[in-house]
N, C-alpha and C positions, 0 to 999 in steps of 0.2 A: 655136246657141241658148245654149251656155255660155257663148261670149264677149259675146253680149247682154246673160246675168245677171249677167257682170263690169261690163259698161259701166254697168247699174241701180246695180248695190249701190256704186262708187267714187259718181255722181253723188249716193248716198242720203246716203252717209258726208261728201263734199263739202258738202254742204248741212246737215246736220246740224252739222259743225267750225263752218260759218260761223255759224250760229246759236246755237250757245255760244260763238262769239267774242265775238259780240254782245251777247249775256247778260253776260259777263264785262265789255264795257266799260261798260254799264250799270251793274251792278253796283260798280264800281271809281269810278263817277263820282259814286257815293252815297254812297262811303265818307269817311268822315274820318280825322284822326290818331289817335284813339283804338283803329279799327280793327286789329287785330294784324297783318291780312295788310296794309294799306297800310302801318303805321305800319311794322316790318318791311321791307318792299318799298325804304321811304325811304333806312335806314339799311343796306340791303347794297347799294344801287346804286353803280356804280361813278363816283368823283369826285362824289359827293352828298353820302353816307352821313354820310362823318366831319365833313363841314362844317354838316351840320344839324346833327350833333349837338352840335358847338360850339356852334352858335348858342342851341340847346335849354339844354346846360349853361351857357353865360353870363346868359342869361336867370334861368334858376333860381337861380344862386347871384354874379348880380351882379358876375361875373369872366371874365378870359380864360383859358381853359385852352388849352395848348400844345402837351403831349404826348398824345396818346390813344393806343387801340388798342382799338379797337369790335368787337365779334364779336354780329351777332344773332343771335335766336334759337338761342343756347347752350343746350345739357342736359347739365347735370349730374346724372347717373343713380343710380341707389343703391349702395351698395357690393356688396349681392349682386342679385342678379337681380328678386327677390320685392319687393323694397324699393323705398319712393315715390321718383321723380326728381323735378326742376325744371326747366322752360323758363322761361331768363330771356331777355323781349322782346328787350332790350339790354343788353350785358353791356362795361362800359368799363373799362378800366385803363390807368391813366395811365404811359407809362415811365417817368418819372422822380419821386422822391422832392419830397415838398416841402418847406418850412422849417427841420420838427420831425423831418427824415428819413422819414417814414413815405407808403408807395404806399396811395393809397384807389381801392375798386373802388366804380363806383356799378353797380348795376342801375335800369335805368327798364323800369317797366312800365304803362302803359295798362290800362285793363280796367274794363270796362262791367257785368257781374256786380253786380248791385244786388239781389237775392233775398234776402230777410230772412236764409237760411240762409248764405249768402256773404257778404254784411254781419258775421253772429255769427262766422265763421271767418277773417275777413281777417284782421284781428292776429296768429292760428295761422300762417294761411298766411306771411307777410310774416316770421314767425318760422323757420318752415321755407327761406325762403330765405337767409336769413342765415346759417344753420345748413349749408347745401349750401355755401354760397362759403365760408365762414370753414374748414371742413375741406377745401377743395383750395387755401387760402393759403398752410399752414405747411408747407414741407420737409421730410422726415425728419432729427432734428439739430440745427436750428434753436432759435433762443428764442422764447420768448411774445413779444418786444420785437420781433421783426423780423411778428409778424401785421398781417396790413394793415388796415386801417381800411374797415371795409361800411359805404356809404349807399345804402338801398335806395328808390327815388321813386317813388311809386304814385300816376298822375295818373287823376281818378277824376270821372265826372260828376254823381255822386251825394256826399253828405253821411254819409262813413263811420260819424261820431259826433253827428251831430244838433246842432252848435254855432255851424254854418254861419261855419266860418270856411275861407276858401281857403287857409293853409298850417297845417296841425297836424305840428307837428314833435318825434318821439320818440325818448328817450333814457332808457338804464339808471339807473335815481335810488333813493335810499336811503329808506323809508317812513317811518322815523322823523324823520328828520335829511332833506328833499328839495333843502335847500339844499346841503348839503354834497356837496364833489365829485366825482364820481366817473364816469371817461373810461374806458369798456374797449371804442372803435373801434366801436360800434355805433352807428347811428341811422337812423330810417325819415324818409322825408317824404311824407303825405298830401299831395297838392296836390286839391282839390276845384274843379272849374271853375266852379261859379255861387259860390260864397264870397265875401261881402259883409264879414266883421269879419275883426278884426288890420289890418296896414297894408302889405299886399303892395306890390310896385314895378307901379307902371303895364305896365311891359314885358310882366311876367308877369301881369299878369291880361289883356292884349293876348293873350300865348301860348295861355291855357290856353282864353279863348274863340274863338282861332283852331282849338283842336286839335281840340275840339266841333264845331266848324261851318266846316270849311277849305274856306273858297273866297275871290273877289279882293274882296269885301266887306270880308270880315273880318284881310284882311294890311293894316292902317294904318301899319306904321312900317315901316322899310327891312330889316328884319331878317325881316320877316314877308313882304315883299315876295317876298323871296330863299326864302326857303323854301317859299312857293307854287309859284314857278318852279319849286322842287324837285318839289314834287309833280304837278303838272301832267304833267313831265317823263316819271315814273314811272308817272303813269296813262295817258299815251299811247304809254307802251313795249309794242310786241310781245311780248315776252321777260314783260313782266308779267302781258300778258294770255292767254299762256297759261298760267302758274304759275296765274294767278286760277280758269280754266278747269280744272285738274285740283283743284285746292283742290273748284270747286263741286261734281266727279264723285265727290269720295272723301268727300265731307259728305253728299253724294244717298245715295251707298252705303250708308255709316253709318245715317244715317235709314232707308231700306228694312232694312237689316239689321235695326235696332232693333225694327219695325214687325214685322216678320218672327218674330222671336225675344218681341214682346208679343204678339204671336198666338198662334205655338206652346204659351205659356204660361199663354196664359187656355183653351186647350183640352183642354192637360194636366190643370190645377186641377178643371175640368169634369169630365172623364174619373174624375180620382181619386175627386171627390166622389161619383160616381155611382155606383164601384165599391163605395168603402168603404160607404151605406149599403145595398146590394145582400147585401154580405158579413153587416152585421147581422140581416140575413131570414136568412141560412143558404144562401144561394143560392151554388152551386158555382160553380165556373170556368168552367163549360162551360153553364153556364144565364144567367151573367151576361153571356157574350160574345154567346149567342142574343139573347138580350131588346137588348143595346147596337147588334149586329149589327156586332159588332167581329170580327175573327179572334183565335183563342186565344192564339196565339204573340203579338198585339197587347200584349193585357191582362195575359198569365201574369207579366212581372216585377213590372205594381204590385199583382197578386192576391198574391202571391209577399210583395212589401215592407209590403202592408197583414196579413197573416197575425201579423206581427211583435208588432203593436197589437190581436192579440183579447185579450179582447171589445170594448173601448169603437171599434175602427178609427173613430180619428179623424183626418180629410181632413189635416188642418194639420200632424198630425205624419208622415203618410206622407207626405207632401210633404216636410218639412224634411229627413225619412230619404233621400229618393229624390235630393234637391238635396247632399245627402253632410252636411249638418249631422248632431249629436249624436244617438244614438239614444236613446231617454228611454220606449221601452215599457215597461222593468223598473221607472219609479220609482212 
């Protein structure tokens, strides 16, 4: 009999893998470049990576680049523990110096994030990355003159600033004087995929409505061609589609946990409120758990935290107490 419920539960699990394999290539085939897990996927595949992303940076900036060293999805973590990190998508540094002597790091990042509130933060954010690569450039010892030069590329399907131009490109500039010069290794590039003004190069308005809608439609010139074949490649990799598959189980997870933990929360709230105007009657610990049909030992910590706040026991604030925020019964 036990080895019957072995042979059940392999066949259950068998079937089930294949079903989220299937899910995942689904999934992978809806995707496009702006997606983080494809876009991603692209640039760490092996003999791919560095050649899209040449062809990504010459596009964008009209040139050949030579030297690379691509690292995706790089994190730069905070200096102490508690402190915010960055994942940067792609994170490029070129080995060798150019012209003017100086190494420029580009980060490229994709991101779909169009929520009024993510829109008002992206300049913060895009500042915040700058600010994580430009302190792991400088050596200890070093000069300011040896800092490398951040360009940071935010390719974006949305209209960050409402001007509808597809390359908004930002640099440090003086308020009073905007003409006059001033180079201190900084600068962002909005790229906006539907962007109609300014005077982009063909190629790259080709790229950025390939990256939106990557499929053999949209690769028109031989550059795009090659970079399909890239991703084609990667979406019908094994090795992709089970990264894809654990990516989906640990986002299911996430969501259930979340779902879980907004439950929990709205029951507590519940719970408190019912406590706290209960307490206002003058109703004990022991008449308050009858009447809830809670156990005593259930309710005695927020009877306990709400005791804090007599007389007004106000729900909101035994709450903010119980969540470890300030305590503000004495003011």
């Amino acid at each position: 009999m036990e080895e019957t419920e072995k042979v059940i539960e392999e066949v259950k699990n068998a079937r089930e893998n294949k079903r989220m394999q299937e899910k995942a290539r689904k999934k992978l085939a809806e995707m496009n470049l702006l997606d983080d897990f494809l876009f991603g996927s692209v640039v760490t595949y092996p003999e791919i990576g560095e050649r899209f992303v040449r062809i990504l940076l010459k596009t964008i900036f009209g040139r050949e680049f030579k030297y690379l060293s691509v690292a995706a999805q790089k994190v730069l973590y905070g200096t102490e523990s508690d402190l915010h990190g960055a994942r940067l998508d792609v994170y490029i540094e070129p080995e060798a110096k150019d012209s003017e002597g100086k190494v420029t790091v580009y980060d490229i990042e994709p991101d779909k994030k169009d929520s009024a509130a993510d829109k008002r933060s992206l300049p913060r954010r895009v500042r915040f990355y700058h600010g994580k690569i430009i302190a792991r450039s400088l050596n200890s010892g070093a000069g300011y003159d040896d800092l490398k030069n951040i360009v940071v590329i935010m390719v974006l399907p949305f209209d960050p600033f409402g001007l509808d131009r597809m390359v908004y490109t930002v640099k440090s500039r003086c308020v009073e004087v905007p003409e006059m010069e001033y180079e201190d290794g900084a600068s962002t590039l909005f790229l906006y995929t539907k962007g109609t003004k300014g005077e982009p190069g063909e190629a790259l308005k080709q790229m950025l409505h390939y990256m939106e809608y990557s499929n053999l439609q949209n690769a028109v010139n031989d550059d795009l061609k090659e970079v399909h074949r890239m991703v084609e490649v990667v979406k019908f990799d094994s090795e992709t589609s089970i990264s894809c598959v654990r990516l989906m189980e640990k986002l299911a997870k996430s969501k259930a946990e979340g779902e879980l933990k907004g439950e929990l929360k709205g029951k507590t709230e519940k719970l408190v409120t019912q406590i706290c105007k209960k307490m206002k009657l003058g109703q004990s610990l022991e008449k308050i758990a009858e009447d809830l049909v809670e156990e005593v030992s259930a309710i005695e910590p927020i009877f306990t935290a709400a005791e804090k706040f007599a007389p007004a026991y106000e729900a909101e604030a035994v709450l903010q107490y119980l969540a470890g925020g300030p305590l503000v019964a004495d003011q």
